[in-house]
C-alpha positions in Angstrom: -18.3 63.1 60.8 -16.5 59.7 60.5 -14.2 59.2 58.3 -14.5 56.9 55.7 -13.1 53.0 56.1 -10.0 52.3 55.1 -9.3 49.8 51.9 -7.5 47.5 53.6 -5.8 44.2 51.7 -3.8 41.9 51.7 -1.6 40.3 48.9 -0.7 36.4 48.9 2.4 34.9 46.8 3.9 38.8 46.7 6.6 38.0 44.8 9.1 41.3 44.8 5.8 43.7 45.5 4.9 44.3 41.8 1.5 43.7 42.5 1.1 45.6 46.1 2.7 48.5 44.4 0.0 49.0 41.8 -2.9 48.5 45.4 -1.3 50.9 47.1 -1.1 53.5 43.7 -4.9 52.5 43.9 -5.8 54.1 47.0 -5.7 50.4 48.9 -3.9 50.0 52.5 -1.8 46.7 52.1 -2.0 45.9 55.3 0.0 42.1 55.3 1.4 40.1 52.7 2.7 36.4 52.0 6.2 35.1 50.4 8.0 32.0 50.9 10.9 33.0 48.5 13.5 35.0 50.6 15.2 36.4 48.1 11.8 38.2 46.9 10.9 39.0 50.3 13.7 40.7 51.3 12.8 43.0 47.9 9.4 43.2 48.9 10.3 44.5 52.8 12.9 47.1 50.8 10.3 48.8 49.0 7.4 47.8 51.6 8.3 48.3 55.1 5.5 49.2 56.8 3.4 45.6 55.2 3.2 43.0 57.9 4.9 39.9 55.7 5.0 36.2 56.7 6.8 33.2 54.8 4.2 30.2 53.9 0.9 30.5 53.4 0.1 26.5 54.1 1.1 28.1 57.4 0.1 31.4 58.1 -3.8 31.4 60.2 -6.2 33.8 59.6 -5.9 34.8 63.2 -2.6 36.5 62.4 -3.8 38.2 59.1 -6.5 39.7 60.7 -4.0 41.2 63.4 -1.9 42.6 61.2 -4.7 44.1 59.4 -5.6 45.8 63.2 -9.0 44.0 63.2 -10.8 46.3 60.6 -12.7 45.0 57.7 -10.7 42.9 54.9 -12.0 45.0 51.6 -9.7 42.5 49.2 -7.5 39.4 49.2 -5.3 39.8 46.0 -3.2 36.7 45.1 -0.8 35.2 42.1 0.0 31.5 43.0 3.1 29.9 41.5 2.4 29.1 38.1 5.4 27.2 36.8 3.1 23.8 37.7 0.7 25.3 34.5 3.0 25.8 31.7 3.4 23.5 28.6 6.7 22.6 29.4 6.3 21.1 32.9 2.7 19.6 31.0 5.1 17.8 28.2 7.1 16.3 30.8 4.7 14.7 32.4 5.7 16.7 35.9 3.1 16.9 39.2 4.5 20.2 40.6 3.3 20.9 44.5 3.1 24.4 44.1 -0.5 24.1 42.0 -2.3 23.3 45.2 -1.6 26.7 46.2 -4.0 28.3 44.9 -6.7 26.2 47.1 -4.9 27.3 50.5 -5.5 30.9 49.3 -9.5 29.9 48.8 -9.4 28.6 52.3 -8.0 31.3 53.4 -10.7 33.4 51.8 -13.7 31.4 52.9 -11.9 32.3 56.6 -11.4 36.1 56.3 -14.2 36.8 54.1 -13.3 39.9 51.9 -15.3 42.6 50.0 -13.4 41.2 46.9 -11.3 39.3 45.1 -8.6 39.0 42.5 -6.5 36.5 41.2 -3.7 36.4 38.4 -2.0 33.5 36.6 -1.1 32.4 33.5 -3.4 31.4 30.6 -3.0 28.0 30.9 -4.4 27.7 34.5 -7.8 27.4 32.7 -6.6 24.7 30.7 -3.6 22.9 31.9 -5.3 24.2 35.5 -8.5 23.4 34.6 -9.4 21.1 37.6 -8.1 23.3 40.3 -8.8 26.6 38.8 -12.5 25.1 38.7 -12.4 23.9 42.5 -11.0 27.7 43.1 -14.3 29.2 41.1 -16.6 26.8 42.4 -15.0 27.5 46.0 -15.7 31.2 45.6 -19.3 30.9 44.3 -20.1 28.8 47.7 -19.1 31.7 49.6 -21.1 33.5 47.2 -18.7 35.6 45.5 -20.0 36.3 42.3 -17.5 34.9 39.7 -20.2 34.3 36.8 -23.0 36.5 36.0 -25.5 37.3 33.5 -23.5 35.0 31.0 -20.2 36.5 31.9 -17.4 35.9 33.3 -15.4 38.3 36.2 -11.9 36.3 35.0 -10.8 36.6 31.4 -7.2 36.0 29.4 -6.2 39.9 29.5 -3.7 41.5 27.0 -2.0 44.0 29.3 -1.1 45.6 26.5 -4.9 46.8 25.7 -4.3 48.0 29.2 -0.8 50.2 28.3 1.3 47.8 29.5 4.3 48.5 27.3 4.9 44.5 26.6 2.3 41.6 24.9 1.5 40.0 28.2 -1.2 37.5 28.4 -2.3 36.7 31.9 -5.6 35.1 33.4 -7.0 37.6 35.7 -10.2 37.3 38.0 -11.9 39.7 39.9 -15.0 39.0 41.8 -17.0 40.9 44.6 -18.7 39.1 47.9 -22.6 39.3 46.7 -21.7 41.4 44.3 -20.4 41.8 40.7 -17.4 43.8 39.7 -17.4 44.4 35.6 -14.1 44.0 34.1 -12.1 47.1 33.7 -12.3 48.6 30.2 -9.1 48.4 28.1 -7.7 51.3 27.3 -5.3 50.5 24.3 -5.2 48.4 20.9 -2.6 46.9 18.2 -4.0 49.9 16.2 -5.4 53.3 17.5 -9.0 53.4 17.0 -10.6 56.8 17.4 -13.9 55.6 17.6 -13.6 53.6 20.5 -11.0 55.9 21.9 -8.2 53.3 22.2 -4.5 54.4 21.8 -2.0 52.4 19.9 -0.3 50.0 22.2 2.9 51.6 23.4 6.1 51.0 21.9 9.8 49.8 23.6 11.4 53.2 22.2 7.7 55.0 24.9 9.4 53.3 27.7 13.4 53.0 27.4 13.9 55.2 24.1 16.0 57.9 26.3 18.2 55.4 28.6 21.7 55.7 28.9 24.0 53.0 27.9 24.2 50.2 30.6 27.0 48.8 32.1 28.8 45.6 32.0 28.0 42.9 34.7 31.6 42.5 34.9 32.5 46.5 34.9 29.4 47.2 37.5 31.1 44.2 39.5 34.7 46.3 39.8 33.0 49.6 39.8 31.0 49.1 43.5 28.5 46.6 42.3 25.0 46.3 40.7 23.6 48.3 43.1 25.7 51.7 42.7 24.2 51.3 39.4 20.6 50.6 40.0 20.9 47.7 38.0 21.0 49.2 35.1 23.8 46.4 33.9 23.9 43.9 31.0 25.1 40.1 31.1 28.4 39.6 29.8 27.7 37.5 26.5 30.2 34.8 24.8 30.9 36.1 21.7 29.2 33.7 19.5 26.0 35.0 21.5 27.3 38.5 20.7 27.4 37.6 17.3 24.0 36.4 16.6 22.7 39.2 18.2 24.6 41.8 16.3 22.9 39.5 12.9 19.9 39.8 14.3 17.4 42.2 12.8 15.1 44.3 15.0 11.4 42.8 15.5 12.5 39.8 13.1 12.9 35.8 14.2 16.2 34.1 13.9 15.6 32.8 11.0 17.0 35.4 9.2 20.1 34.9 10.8 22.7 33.7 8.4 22.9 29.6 9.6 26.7 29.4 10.1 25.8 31.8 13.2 23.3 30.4 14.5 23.5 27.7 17.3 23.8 24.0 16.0 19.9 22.7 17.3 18.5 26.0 15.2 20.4 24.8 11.9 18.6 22.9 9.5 15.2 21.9 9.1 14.7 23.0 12.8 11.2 24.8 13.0 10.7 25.7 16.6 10.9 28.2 18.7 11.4 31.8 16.6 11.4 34.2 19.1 14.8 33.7 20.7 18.3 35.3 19.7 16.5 37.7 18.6 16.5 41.8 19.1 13.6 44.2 20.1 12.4 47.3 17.8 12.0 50.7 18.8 8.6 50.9 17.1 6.9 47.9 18.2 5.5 46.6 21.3 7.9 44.3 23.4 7.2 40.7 24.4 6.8 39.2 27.4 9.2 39.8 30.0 9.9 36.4 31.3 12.4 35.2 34.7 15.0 34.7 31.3 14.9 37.9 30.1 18.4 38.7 29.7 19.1 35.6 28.1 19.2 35.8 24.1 18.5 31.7 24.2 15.2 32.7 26.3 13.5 35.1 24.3 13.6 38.1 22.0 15.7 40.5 24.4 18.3 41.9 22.4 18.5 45.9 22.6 17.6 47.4 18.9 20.7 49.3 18.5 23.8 46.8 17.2 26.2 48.6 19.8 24.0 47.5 22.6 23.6 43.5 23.3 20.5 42.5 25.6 18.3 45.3 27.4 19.6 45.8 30.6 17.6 44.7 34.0 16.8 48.1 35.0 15.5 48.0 31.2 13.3 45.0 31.8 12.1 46.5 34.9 10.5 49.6 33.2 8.7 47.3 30.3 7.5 45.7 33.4 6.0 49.2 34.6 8.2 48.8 37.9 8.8 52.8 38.7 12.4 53.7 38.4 13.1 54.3 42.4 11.5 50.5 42.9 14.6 48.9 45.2 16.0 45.6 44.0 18.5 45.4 46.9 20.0 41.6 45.8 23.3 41.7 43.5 22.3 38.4 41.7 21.4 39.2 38.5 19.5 35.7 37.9 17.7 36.3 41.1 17.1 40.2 40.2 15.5 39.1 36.8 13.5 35.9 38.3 11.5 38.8 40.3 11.3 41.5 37.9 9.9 38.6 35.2 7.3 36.7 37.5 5.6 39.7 38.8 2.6 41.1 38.2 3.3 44.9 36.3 2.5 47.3 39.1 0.7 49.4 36.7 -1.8 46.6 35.6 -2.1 46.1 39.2 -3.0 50.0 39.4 -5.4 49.7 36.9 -7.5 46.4 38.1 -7.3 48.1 42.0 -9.1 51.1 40.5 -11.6 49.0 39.4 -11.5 47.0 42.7 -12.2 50.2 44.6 -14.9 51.8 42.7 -16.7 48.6 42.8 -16.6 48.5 46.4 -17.0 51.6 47.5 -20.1 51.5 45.9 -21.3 48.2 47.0 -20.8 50.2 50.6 -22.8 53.2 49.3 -25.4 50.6 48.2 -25.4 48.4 51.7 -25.3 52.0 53.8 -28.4 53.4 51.4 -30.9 49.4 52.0 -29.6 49.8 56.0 -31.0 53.6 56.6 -34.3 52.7 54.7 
């Protein structure tokens, strides 16, 4: 009898392997994968040795990735172009970032390789602030008759990995689309509130994911003490005291405007009105926010750990929210560079979740192709 063919894929803009890591828990054979950012790659080959992984993928030909993949069918091309070219901030200063071109090379490289399917994650506002390339990306795909919209629907939506028990509110853009055939969205699992009738859970909580965690370490100790590493990054920032301060004031799951106004910086005195969820700390009980490249920086986001003794969750911290499993290798003793990767990548679990999906839509497809070529 002969065996079944493998799901072989290949992941472009890699990042640190969040992504790949939820394929391969999917049943998929990552075969190759592309990242220009050393720092990441060097992560990725720590914790993925045995993927093929090249640098640029304005370089890369399709004649190498289909090498690497040893010739064999190409079941999925998974991808999550730079989006820092799609964000309101770069839009409100009027910047033209490179990088959003990206995302076309990766539909070249599609229309070249042909895979069973597709899937593509970004942020929310590549369908807006995107809108003309992530249109020329669909349009792209529907020429090569991947079907991206059917029957009135669409096979990319603005997903709450939360609804998905992602332990974080993470709103993401995420497409999936079969070649000739359509693959439904995957079902979420999870809601703000348990509902019984629909069978979702409540959407998990900081205190599911990092309630039993020791107490962290220092930069500064973990720096005398062998180093980051030794401690699996399971190490805080060092904080100026006035940052200390505010964080200490700070009450859990509540803005900074509570914060008594002497304490807080000068541009948040006053009539200021902006930005709320900074210098701010986490509660056990409630979902956390996004985990962003920042997220040990108070002035970035609400990070702060719920208990007063603690100050900012640690890396190792923001690793877990971000579903990384506690043996992933971050071999890089930057702590910037550490949480850069942990905060752009895609969380392995979501990545598990849509792969499932992925593969059960394309093993049947097979099925269905084997079952029309006997007749």
């Amino acid at each position: 009898m002969n065996s079944p063919e493998p799901l072989v894929a290949i992941d472009f803009f890699a990042g640190c392997g969040g992504l790949t890591a939820g394929l391969k828990r999917a049943g998929f054979d990552v075969r190759a994968a592309v990242e220009i950012n050393e720092d990441a790659s060097d992560t990725y080959e720590a914790n993925h040795p045995e993927v093929a992984l090249f640098k640029d993928i304005q370089d890369v030909r399709p004649d190498q990735l289909i090498e690497a993949c040893g010739g064999q069918k190409i079941s999925l091309i998974a991808g999550c172009a730079p989006c820092q070219g799609f964000c309101s901030l770069t839009v409100k200063r009027g910047r033209k970032d490179p990088r959003n071109k990206l995302l076309l090379h990766m539909a070249d490289l599609i229309a070249q390789l042909k895979p069973e399917a597709v899937m593509m994650e970004n942020v929310p506002g590549l369908a807006k602030r995107g809108k003309a390339i992530f249109t020329q990306f669909v349009e792209k795909l529907e020429t090569l008759g991947y079907k991206v919209n059917f029957a009135h629907r669409k096979a990319w939506q603005i997903a709450q990995m939360a609804d998905y028990g992602i332990p974080q509110s993470r709103r993401r853009l995420v497409l999936i689309a079969g070649r000739g055939y359509s693959i439904p969205f995957p079902q979420r699992t999870h809601a703000k509130q348990a509902d019984r009738k629909q069978r979702l859970k409540r959407w998990r909580t900081l205190r599911d994911v990092i309630g039993r965690e020791p107490a962290p370490v220092t930069l500064s100790k973990a720096v005398k003490n062998g180093g980051p590493l030794k401690h699996r990054w399971h190490v805080v920032a060092d904080l100026q005291p006035q940052v200390a301060a505010r964080l200490a004031a700070a009450v859990p799951g509540q803005s900074w405007q509570g914060m008594p106004e002497a304490l807080r910086p000068k541009c948040h005195q006053g009539e200021y009105i902006g930005f709320t969820n900074v210098y701010g700390r986490m509660a056990w009980d409630q979902t956390p926010v996004t985990i962003t490249a920042g997220c040990l920086r108070p002035s970035k986001g609400r990070f702060g750990h719920p208990e007063k003794k603690r100050t900012t969750i640690s890396v190792r911290e923001a690793a877990l929210i971000q579903t990384f499993p506690k043996r992933y290798k971050f071999p890089n003793d930057n702590m910037e560079i550490v949480c850069d990767m942990i905060g752009n990548a895609v969380p392995p679990v979501f990545g598990g979740i849509v792969g499932d999906q992925l593969r059960t839509a394309i093993l049947a497809r097979r099925k269905t192709l084997a079952r029309a070529k006997s007749k």
